[in-house]
N, C-alpha and C positions, 0 to 999 in steps of 0.2 A: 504493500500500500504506500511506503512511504517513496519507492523507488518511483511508483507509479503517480506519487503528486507531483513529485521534483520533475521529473518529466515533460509532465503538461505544464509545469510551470515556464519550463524550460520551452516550450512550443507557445505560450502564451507571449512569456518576453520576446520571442523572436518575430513574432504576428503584429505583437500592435505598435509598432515604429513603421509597417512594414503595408501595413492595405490599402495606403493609397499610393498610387505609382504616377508620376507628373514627368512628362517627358523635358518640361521649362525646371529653371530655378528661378525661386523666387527669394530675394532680399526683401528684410521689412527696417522699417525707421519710424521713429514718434516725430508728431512736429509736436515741438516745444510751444512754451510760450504761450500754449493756448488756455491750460488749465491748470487749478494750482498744484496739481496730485503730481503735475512733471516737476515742480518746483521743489529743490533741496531744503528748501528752509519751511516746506509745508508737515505740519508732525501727524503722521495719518494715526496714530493712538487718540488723538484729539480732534481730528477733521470731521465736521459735520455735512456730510455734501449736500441736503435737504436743508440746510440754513444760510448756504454759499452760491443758489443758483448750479446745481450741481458741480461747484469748482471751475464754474469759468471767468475767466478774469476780463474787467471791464476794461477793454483796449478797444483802440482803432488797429484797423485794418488796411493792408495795399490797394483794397478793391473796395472801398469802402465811397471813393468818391463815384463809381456807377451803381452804385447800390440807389434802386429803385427806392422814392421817399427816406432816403435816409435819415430827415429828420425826425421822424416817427417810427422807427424801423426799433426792435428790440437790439439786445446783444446776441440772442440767439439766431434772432434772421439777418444779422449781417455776417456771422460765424456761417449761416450759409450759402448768403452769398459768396464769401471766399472760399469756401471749399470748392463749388461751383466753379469759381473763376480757378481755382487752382488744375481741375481737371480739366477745364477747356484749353489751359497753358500744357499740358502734362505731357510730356513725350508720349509715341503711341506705347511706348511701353512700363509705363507712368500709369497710379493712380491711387485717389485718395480716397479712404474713406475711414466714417466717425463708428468708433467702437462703442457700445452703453454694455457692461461685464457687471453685471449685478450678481451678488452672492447668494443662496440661499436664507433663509430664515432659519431661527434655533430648532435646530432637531433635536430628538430627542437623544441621541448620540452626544449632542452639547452639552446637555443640561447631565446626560450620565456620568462626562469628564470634569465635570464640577461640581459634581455630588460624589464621587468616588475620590477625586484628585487625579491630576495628570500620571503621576507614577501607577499607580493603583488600575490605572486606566488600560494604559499600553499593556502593560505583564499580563492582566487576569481580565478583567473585565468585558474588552474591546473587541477578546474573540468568541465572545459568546453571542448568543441573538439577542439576550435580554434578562433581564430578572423577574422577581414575581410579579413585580409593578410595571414596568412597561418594556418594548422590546425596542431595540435599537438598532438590527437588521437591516437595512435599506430604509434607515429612520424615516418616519414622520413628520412634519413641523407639529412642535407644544405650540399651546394658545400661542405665548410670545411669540413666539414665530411666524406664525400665522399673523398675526398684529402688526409685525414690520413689515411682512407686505401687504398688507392693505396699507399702510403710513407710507411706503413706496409709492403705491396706488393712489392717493392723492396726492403725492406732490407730483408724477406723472398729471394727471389732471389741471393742476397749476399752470407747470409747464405749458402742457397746450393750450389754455386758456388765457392766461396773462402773459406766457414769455413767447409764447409763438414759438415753441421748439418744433424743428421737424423731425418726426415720430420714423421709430424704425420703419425699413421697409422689407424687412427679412429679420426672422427670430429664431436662435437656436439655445437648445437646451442641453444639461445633461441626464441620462437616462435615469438616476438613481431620484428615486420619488421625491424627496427634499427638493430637488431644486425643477421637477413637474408640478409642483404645486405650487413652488415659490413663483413661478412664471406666471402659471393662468391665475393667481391671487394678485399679481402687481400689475397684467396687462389685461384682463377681462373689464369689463366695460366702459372702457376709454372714446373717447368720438377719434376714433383712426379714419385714415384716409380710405375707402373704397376699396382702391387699386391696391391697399398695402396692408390689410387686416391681421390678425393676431391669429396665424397659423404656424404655429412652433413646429421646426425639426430636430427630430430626435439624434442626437450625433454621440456616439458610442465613446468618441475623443473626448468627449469633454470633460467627462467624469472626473472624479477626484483620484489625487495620487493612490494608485492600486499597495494597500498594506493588508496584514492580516486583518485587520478588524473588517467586522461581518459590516457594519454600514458602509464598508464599498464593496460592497456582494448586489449588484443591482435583480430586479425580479424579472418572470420572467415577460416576455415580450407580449403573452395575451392578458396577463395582468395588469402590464403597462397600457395596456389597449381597451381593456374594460373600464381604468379608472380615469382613464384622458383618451375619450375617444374622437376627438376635433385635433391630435397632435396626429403628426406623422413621423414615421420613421424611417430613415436617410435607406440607403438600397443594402440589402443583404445584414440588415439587423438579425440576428440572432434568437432564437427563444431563448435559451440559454445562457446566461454570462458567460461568454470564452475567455475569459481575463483572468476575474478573480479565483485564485488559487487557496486554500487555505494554509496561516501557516507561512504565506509566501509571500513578499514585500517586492513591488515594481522600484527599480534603481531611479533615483531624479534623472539620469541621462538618457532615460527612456521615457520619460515621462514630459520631457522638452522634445525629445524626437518625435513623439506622437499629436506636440500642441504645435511643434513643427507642421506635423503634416495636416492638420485640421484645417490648419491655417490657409496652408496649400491648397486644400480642399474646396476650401468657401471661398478662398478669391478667384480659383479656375473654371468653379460651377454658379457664380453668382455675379453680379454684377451689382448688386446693391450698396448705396456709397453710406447708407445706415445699418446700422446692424448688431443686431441687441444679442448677448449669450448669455444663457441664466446657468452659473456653474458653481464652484466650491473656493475654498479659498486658498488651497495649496494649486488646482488647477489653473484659476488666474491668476498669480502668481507665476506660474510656469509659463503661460497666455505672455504674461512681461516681459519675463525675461527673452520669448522668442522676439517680441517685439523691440526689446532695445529699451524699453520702459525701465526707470529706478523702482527699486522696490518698493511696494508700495502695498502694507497688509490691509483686510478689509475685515472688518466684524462682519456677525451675523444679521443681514439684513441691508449689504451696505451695497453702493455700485461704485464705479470708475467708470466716465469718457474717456476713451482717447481717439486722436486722430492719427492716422496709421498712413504712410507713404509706403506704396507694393510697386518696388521695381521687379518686372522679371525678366530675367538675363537668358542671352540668347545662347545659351550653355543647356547641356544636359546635367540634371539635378545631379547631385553627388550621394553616392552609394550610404546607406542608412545603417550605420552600427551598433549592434542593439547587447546588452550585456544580459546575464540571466537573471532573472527572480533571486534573492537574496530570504535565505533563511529566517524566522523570526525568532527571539528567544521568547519565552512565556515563565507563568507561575503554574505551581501545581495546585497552590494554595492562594484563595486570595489574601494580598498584603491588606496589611490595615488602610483602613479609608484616610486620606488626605493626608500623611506623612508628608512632610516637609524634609526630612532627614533622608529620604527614599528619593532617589535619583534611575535606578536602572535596576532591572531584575534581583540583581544582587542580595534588596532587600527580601524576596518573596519567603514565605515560609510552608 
């Protein structure tokens, strides 16, 4: 048994760096300057982006003196004017577009890592489904959770109403239920544009950093299909989770290799210069760092714009190096709850 997890884990690591194949290479770059989350002196422990206009910063613009009524124009609709003018400048193999990477809301996987404590958590806890009170499996949002996105959900509403933002025009998600709920709680009944309505795809990349713990064990695909059945799922979804492994931890260099290739994904099958992904906070995270973005952590319930410049070079992509699934160590016994003195296994008893 255990030859045969190490195995599949060993074909799992090798697969998901590896299922989208793009004949183009693509470079990615932030433009700066736009929002204060690229800014070194902004402290995201403390950034409120629902009391900042979502972190955009009140400047003028290059393209600001053909911006239609400018004198009445928000910050938002001259931010798209230039974007605008930026793509009609853009080499043909140039192109910009605005990222909205919203996190989930507290699952209940959150509220078990702070009711157990973080040590307590990883060793014993994290690879279980749940305890007698609640399960944390392909978590749930708790109330709270739930609450930050509807409080997403109206200032979304704000937005369109007072600041004139332009609203996604493509929406993607991660499959593990936290963040299918966190989506249709923050983008259900918004006035969207017609042409550009709130039809989320399901993208298997997006998911959270694959570790032992069972909340990134996603369920299966008719599951996902009974509980959100207005979402779709990207081609060749799986019933099964082919990732999570038990016991078995995805290396970070695989886990940029895969928000590599997502990325690749959505700019080579889309065209949309908006574009919302409802994911986790270690996977956007990784989302940055492909991007060239400073780090930048987000709480439960939180989002990031960014505006993203996609050169792709007239090279054939380079070959994908993928390392294997990495061991977890565990307890046999749970440690005591919230030990501050407990740093790593070492404590278990």
């Amino acid at each position: 048994m255990i030859a045969s997890s190490l195995l599949y884990g060993l074909l799992a690591a090798a697969s998901t760096a590896n299922a989208y194949s793009h004949v183009k290479s693509i470079n990615y770059s932030v433009v700066t300057g736009i929002f204060q989350q690229d800014d070194n002196a902004t402290d995201p422990s403390t950034f409120n982006f629902t009391a900042s206009n979502f972190g955009l910063i009140d400047r003028s613009y290059p393209s600001d003196s053909s911006c239609p009524d400018r004198k009445h124009t928000t910050q938002w609709q001259r931010l798209a004017h230039y974007i605008s003018t930026l793509n009609k400048k853009a080499k043909n193999n140039e192109r910009y577009s605005l990222f909205f990477m919203g996190r989930h809301g507290e699952g209940y996987h959150n509220a078990a890592e702070t009711y157990f404590g973080t040590p307590a958590w990883n060793c014993y806890w994290s690879e279980l489904d749940g305890n007698k009170t609640v399960t944390w499996a392909d978590a749930h949002l708790t109330d709270v959770g739930v609450q930050q996105a509807e409080r997403v959900n109206t200032f979304w509403k704000h937005l369109i109403k007072d600041e004139k933002i332009t609203t996604p025009e493509t929406y993607y998600t991660s499959p593990l239920y936290r963040c299918l709920d966190t989506a249709k709680l923050t983008f259900s009944g918004l006035q969207l544009p017609h042409k550009s309505p709130f039809k989320p795809v399901i993208k298997e990349y997006l998911r959270e950093g694959i570790s032992a713990h069972t909340c990134d064990r996603r369920s299966t695909k008719s599951y996902i299909k009974k509980k959100f059945p207005d979402f779709k799922f990207e081609k060749k979804f799986a019933e099964k989770d082919p990732y999570w492994v038990k016991l078995q931890a995805e290396p970070r260099a695989d886990q940029d290799a895969r928000s590599k290739a997502v990325l690749d994904d959505i700019f080579s099958n889309d065209d949309s210069t908006y574009i919302s992904i409802t994911s986790h906070s270690g996977e956007i995270g990784s989302l940055l760092r492909v991007l060239g973005h400073r780090a930048f952590s987000l709480s439960t319930g939180s989002a990031i714009p960014v505006l993203v410049k996609a050169t792709t070079l007239y090279a054939d992509a380079p070959a994908t190096t993928t390392m294997p699934y990495t061991p977890q160590k565990t307890c046999a016994a749970p440690p005591a709850i919230r030990d501050s003195s407990c740093n790593d296994c070492s404590c278990c008893t």
